[in-house]
N, C-alpha and C positions, 0 to 999 in steps of 0.2 A: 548412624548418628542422629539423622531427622527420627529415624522412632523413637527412639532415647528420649527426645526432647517433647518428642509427640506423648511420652506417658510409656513407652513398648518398654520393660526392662529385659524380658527374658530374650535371649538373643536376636536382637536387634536387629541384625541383619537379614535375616532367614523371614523374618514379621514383615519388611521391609517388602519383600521378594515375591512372599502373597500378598500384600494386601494390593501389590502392581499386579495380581495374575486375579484378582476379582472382577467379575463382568462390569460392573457400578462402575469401579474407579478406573478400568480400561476406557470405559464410554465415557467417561467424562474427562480424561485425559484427551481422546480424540475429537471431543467437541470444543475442550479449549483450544487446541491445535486448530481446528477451520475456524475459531473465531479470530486468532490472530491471522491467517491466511487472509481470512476478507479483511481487515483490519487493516494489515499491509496491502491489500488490492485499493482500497479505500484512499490510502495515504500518498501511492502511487495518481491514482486519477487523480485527487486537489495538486499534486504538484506537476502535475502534465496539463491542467488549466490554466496553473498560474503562469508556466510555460508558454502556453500559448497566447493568454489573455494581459498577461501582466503587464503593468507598467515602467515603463527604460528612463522615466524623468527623474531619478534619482541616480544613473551611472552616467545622463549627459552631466547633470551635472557636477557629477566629480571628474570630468572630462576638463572642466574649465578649473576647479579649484588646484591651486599652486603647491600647497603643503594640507594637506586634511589630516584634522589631528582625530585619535582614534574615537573621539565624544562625536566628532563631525561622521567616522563612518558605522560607529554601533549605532546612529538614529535612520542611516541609508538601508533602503531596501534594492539590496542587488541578487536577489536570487536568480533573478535570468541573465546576470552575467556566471560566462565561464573559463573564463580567465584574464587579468590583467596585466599589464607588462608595461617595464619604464624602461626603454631604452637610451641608452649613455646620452644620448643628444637632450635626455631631459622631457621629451615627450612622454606622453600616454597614449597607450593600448587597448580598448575593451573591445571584447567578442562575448557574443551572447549565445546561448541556447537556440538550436533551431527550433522558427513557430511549427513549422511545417512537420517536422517529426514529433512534435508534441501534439498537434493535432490529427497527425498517424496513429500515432498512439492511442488516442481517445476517439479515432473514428474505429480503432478496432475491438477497442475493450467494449465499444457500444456493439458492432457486430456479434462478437461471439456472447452477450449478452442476449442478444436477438435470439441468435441460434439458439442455445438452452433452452430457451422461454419457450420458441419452435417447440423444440423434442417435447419438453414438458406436456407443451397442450398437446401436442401427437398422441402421446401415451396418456394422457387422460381422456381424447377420444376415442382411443382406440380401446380403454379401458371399457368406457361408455358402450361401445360395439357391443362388445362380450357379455356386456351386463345382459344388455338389453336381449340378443339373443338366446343367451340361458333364463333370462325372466320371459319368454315366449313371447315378446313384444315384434 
């Protein structure tokens, strides 16, 4: 159907089928693939910041308000709350996100960030080695 529409008329499908088994459009199938990878790496860290850095003066105070009409909570930012609850007596509930596993989180994304970086220069010194020895240095 997509070749069809791409201009393919001679069967369609089969045109489809190469043009997925071409080195070009293989590689750039798997390079948008790691760019949404990091993408979503990316969108994980800002929200395991906001986690741990964010601000609660917006869920205190719908702690105090009586009836909050839904214009009072689409202007709240409650992303580090995780769940609320009214129990029959008429009271409010909120529980938030923990800081501390959101800064687990972002003390290890920054580790195995390290580590790669590590291997990286590893292997470009040890590339360097080799150079150097087969250039008679």
């Amino acid at each position: 159907m997509a070749a069809k529409r791409a201009g393919y008329s001679k069967n369609a499908e089969q045109t489809g089928e190469k043009l997925l088994c071409r080195k070009e459009i293989a590689d750039e199938i798997e390079h948008l693939a790691r760019q949404r990878e990091k993408s979503l790496a990316n969108m994980a860290s800002v929200g395991y910041q906001r986690l741990a850095f964010g601000n609660i003066s917006d869920a205190v105070s719908l702690l105090y308000m009586e009836n909050p009409s839904r214009a009072d909570l689409s202007t709240m930012d409650l992303f580090l709350v995780s769940e609320i609850k009214r129990p029959k007596d008429g009271s409010m509930e909120i529980k938030f996100f923990d800081r501390l596993k959101a800064l687990e989180k972002l003390e290890s994304k920054s580790d195995e960030e390290i580590g790669v970086k590590s291997l990286f220069e590893a292997i470009d010194e040890s590339a360097k080695a080799v150079g150097s020895v087969n250039n008679g240095d």
